[in-house]
C-alpha positions in Angstrom: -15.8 27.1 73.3 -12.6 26.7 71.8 -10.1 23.7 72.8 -6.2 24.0 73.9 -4.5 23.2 70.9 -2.4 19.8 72.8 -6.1 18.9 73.2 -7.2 19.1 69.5 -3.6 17.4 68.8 -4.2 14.8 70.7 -7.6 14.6 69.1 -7.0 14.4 66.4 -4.1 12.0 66.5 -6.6 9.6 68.5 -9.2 9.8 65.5 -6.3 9.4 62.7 -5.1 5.9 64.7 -8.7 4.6 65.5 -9.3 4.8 61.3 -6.2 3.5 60.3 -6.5 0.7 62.6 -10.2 -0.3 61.3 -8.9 0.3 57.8 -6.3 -2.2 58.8 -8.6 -4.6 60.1 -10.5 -4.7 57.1 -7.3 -5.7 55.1 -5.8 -9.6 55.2 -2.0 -8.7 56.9 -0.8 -11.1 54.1 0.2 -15.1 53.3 0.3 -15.5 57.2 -3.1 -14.2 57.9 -5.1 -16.0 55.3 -6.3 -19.2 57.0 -5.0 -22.5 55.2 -5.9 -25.6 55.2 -3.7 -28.7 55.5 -2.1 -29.8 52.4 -3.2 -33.4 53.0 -5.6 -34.7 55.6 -6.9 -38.3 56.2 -10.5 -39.0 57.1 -12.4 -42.2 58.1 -9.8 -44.2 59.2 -10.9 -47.6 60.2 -9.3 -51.2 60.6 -11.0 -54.5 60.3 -10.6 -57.1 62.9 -8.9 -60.5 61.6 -11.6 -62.9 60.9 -9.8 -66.2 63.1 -8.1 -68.1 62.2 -6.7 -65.4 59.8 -3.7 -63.0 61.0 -4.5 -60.4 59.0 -6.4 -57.6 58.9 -7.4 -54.3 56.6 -6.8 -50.7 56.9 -9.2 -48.2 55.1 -9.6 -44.3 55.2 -9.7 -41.6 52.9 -6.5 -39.1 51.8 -7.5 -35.6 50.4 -4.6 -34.0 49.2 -5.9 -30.3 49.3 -2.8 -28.4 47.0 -2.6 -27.8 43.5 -0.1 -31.0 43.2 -0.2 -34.2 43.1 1.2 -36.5 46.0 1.8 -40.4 46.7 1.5 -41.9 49.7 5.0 -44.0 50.0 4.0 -46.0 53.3 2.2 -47.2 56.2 3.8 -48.5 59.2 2.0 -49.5 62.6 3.1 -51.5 65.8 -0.2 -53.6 65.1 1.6 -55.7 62.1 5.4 -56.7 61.4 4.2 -56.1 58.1 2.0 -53.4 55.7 1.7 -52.6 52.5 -0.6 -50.6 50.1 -2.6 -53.0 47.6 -4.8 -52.4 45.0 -7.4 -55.0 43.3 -6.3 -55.9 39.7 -9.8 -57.7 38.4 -10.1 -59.8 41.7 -6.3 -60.0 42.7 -4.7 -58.4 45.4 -1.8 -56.8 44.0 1.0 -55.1 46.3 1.9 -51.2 45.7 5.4 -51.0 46.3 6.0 -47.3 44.5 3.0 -46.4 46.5 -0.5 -45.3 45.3 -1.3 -41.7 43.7 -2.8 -38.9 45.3 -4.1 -36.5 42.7 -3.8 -32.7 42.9 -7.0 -31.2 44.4 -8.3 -34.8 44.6 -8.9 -38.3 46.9 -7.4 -41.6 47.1 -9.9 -44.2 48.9 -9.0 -47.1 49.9 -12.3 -49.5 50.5 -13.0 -52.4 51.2 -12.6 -55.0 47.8 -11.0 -52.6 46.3 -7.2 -50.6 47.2 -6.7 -51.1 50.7 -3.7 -51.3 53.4 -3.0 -55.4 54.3 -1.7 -55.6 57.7 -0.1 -59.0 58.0 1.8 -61.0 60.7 -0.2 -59.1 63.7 1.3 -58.5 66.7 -1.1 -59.3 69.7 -5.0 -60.0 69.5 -7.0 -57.4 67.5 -10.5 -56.7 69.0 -13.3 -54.7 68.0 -13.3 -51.5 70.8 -9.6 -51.2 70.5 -7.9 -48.3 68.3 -5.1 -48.6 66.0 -2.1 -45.8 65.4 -1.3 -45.7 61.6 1.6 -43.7 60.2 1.1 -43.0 56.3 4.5 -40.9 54.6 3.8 -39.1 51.8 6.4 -38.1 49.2 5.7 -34.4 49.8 3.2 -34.5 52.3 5.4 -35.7 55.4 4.1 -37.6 57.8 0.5 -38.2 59.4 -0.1 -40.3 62.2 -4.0 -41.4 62.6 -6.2 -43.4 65.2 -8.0 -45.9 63.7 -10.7 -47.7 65.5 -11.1 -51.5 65.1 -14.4 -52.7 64.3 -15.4 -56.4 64.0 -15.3 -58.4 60.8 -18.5 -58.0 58.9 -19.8 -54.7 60.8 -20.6 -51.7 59.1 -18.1 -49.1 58.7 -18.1 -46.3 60.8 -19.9 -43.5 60.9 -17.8 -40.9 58.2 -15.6 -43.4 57.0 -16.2 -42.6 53.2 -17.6 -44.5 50.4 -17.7 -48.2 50.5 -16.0 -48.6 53.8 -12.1 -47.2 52.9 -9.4 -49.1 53.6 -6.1 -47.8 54.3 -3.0 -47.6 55.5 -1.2 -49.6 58.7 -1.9 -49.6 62.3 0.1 -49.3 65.5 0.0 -51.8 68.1 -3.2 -52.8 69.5 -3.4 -52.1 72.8 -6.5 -53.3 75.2 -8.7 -50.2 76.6 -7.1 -49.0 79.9 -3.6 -50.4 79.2 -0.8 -48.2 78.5 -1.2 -46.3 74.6 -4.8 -47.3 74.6 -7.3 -45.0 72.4 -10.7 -45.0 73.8 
């Protein structure tokens, strides 16, 4: 049996477009189709409730900066505290970061309890264990990245992913009770 020739055309032309599509399948499309990952990403974001009759509390989390350059993280702000700033811990001292603290290429910052850490001073409200915190670190390349941070009590464990020695970090937004407006639960 021998086929019209618009049929064996056609054919054909089906066969040629069904292999050239699986061919281009196969093939990354380019830059846009290779899956990337965030240049930087925080993880284990927590905050540590005041201790009374203190009004100030801790912020810990880790950054990975996942490029091939180094970053620094510039600043945290929050609505939780008037005030926050990057510290580090200079053989027992708590010493203020004001140019920031390094993130290396390919590498972590941690920030951890006793050790480099976000103070957040002057608190604005009552900060309870349950409630979550909004912190806002700028990096010098990175941008921006806003994180939820929950608030645990003073003395508890850290949670559950929160790095190596409980990491402290970077400000907090307001506190805000569960159920009231901006709440995290």
């Amino acid at each position: 049996m021998r086929l019209p020739m618009p049929a064996a055309v056609a054919g054909f032309a089906v066969a040629a477009l069904g292999a050239a599509g699986l061919i281009r399948a196969a093939v990354p499309a380019g830059p846009a189709a290779v899956r990337s990952v965030a240049p930087i990403t925080v993880t284990g974001a927590f905050v540590r409730a005041p201790a009374p009759p203190t009004q100030q509390a801790a912020a810990y989390f880790t950054v990975h900066n996942n490029t091939g350059s180094a970053d620094r993280l510039i600043a945290v702000v929050t609505g939780a505290a008037r005030e926050s700033m990057l510290h580090e811990d200079d053989e027992g001292r708590m010493v203020p970061l004001p140019s920031g603290a390094i993130v290396p290429a390919h590498g972590t910052l941690v920030l951890t309890a006793g050790q480099d850490h976000v103070m957040l001073e002057q608190l604005v409200g009552t900060m309870r264990a349950g409630q979550s915190v909004r912190l806002s670190l700028t990096f010098q390349h990175g941008g921006t990245i806003d994180v939820s941070a929950p608030v645990i009590a003073p003395g508890a464990a850290a949670p559950t992913g929160a790095g190596a020695a409980a990491p402290t970090g970077a400000g907090a937004a307001a506190p805000t009770a569960p159920g009231s407006p901006g709440a995290s639960d």
